[in-house]
Structure formats: structure tokens, C-alpha cells
N, C-alpha and C positions, 0 to 999 in steps of 0.2 A: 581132770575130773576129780571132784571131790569125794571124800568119804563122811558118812554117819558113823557116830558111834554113840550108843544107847546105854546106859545107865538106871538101870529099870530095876524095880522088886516089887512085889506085893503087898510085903509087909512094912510097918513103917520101923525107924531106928534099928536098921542092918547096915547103916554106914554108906547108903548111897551118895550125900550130900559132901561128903572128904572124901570120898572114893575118885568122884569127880575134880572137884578140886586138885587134888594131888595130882589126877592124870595129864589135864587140863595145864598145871604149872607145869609139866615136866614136856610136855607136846611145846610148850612156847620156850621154854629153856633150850629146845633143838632147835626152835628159829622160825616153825612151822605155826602159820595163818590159822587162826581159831576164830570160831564163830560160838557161843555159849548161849543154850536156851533153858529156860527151867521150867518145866512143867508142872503143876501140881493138883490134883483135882479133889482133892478130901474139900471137906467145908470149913474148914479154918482158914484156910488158903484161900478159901474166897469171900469170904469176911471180910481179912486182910485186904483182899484186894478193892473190894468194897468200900472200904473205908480209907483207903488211899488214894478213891479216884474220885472220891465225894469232898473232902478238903479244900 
């Protein structure tokens, strides 16, 4: 059975996005199966996305 592991805050620029990362290289350094999703829902995030599915 798998596990979640969440990586969350409310606020933005509290080091969520290396927090992840770091954990994320170090779970595969052990040799352990990762699956990686990034969520983001402010509206730059989806400008962004916006504009890279219109291209």
C-alpha cells in the first residue's frame, strides 16, 4: 500500500517548493518508488498554465 505525503502551507515563500525537493531526492536516494505532483492554485499559476497549453 502506498503512502501520501503533503507538503502544504498557506502562506507563500516559506520554502515549500525545496522542502519537497530535498525530501523527494532523498526518498529516491533510498531506492524508494516516487510518484511527484504539484499543485498550485493562486492565479499566476494558472496564467502560467494558461499560456502553456495555448502554444
Amino acid at each position: 500500500m502506498g503512502k501520501v505525503i503533503l507538503v502544504g502551507a498557506t502562506k507563500g515563500g516559506v520554502g515549500k517548493s525545496i522542502s519537497s525537493y530535498n525530501l523527494a531526492y532523498s526518498l529516491v536516494s533510498l531506492g524508494i518508488e516516487l510518484w511527484g505532483l504539484n499543485v498550485r492554485t493562486d492565479a499566476e499559476a494558472k496564467k502560467n498554465f494558461v499560456q502553456q497549453t495555448v502554444k
